[in-house]
C-alpha positions as CSV (number, residue, x, y, z in Angstrom):
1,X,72.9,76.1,109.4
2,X,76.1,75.1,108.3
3,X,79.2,74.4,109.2
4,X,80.0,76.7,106.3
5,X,83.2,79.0,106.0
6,X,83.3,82.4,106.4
7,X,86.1,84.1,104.1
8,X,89.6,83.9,105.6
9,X,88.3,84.4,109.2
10,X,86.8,80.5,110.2
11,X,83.7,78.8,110.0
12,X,80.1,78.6,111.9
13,X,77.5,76.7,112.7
14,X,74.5,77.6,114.0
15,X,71.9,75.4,115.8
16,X,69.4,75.1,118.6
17,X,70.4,73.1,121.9
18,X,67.8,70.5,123.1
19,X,66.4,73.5,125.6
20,X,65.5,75.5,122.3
21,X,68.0,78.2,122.4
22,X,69.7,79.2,119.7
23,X,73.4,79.2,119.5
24,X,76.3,79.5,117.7
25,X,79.9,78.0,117.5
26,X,83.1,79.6,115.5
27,X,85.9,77.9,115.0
28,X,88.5,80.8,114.2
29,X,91.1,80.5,111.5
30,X,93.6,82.5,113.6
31,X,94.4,82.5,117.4
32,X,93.9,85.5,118.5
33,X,90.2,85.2,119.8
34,X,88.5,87.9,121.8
35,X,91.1,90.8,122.2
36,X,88.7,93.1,124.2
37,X,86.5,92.3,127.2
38,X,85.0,93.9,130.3
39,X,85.1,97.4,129.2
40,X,82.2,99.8,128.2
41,X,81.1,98.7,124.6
42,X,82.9,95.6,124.8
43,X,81.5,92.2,125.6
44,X,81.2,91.1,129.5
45,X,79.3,88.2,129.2
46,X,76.5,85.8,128.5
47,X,73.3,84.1,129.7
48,X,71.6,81.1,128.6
49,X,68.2,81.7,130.2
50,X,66.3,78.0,130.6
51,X,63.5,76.4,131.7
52,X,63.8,75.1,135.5
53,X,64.6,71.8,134.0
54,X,66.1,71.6,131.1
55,X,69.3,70.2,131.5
56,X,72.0,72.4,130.6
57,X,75.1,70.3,131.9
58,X,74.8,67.3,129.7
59,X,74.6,69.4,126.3
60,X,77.6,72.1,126.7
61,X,79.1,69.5,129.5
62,X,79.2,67.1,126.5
63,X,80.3,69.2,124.1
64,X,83.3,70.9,125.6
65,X,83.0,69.8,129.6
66,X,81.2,72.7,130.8
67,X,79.9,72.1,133.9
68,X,76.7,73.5,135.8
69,X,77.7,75.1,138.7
70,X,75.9,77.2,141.6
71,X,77.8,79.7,143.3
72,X,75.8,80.8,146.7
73,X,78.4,83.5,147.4
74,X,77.9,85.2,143.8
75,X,74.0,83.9,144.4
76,X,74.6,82.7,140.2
77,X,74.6,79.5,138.7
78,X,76.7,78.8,135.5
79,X,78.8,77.2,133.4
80,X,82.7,76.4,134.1
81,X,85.4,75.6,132.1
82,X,88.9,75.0,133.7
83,X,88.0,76.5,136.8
84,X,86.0,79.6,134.9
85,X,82.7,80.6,134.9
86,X,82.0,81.6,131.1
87,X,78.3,82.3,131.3
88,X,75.7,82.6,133.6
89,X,72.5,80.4,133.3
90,X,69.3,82.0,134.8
91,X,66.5,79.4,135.6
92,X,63.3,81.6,134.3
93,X,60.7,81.9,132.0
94,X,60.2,85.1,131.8
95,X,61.4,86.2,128.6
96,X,59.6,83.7,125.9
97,X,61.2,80.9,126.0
98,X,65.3,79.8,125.9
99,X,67.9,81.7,124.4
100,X,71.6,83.3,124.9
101,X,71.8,87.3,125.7
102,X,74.9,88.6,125.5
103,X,75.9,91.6,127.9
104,X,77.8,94.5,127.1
105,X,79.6,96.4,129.4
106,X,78.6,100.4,130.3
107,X,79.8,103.1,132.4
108,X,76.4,104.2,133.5
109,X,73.5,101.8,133.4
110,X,70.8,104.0,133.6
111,X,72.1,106.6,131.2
112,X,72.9,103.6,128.6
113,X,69.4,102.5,129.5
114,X,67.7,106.0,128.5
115,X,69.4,106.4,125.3
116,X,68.3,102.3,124.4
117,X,64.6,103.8,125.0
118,X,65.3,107.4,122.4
119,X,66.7,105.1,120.2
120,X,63.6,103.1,119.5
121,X,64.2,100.4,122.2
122,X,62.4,98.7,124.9
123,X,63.0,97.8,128.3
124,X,62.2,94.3,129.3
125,X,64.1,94.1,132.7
126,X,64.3,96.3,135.1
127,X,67.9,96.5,137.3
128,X,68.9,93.9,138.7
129,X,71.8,92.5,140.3
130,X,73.8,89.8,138.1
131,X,75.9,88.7,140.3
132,X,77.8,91.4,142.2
133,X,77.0,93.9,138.6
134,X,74.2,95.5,138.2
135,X,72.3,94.6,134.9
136,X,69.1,94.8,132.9
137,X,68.2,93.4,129.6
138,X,66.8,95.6,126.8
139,X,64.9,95.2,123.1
140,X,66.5,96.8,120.3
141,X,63.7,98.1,117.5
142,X,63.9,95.0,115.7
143,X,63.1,92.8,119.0
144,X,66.4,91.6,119.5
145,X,67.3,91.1,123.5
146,X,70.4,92.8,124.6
147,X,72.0,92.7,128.3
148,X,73.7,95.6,129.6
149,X,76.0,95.5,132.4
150,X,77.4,98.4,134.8
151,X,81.4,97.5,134.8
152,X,83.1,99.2,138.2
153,X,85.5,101.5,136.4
């Protein structure tokens, strides 16, 4: 879909990379960008999860020069930018097929967890560790997939 405008605030496009994950770009009509990050209820990161080989690199490494890396230390692959890792990509299959999950950040994952299940949610992952932060991945009512990290506060 698109590019198409979106009031005063940009334009989007949204598309599906060659893996079959859908994505979407935003070019902004101001500079100010993401003002909050890395705090409970903010955003603190994504994941592309793929298919063991789909190749990751040559599509985002194309587009803006991301490049696949794998970081034993952080036991993580990803994808860099100028010496940044801006997402995480997770070699599986687990979850039907390719596709971004964002993360938000929490104080408590397993509270944040148990109030995701009394709202109508599901679990899908149990805890795990995403790279030194521990994570899972819930289903909001509607099926949507939803990563939520522990930030150390």
């Amino acid at each position: 879909m698109g590019p198409m405008t979106v009031g005063d605030n940009g334009r989007l496009l949204l598309a599906v990379d060659p893996a079959g994950a859908a994505v979407g770009f935003w070019s902004g009509a101001r500079a100010e960008g993401v003002v909050l990050g890395d705090e409970p209820g903010a955003v603190s990161g994504f994941a592309l999860r793929v298919g063991s080989a789909d190749d990751v690199e040559s599509f985002y490494g194309g587009l803006f020069g991301y490049r696949e890396i794998s970081d034993p230390v952080l036991m993580l692959d990803g994808l860099m930018l100028d010496g940044l890792t801006l997402a995480t990509v997770q070699r599986t299959g687990r979850l039907g097929g390719a596709r971004w999950i964002p993360y938000i950040g929490v104080e408590d994952l397993t509270a944040t967890a148990s109030r995701a299940l009394e709202a109508g949610g599901g679990l899908v992952e149990v805890p795990q560790m995403l790279g030194d932060l521990a994570s899972m991945v819930v289903r909001d009512p509607e099926g949507a997939l939803l990563g939520i990290v522990e930030l150390s506060l």
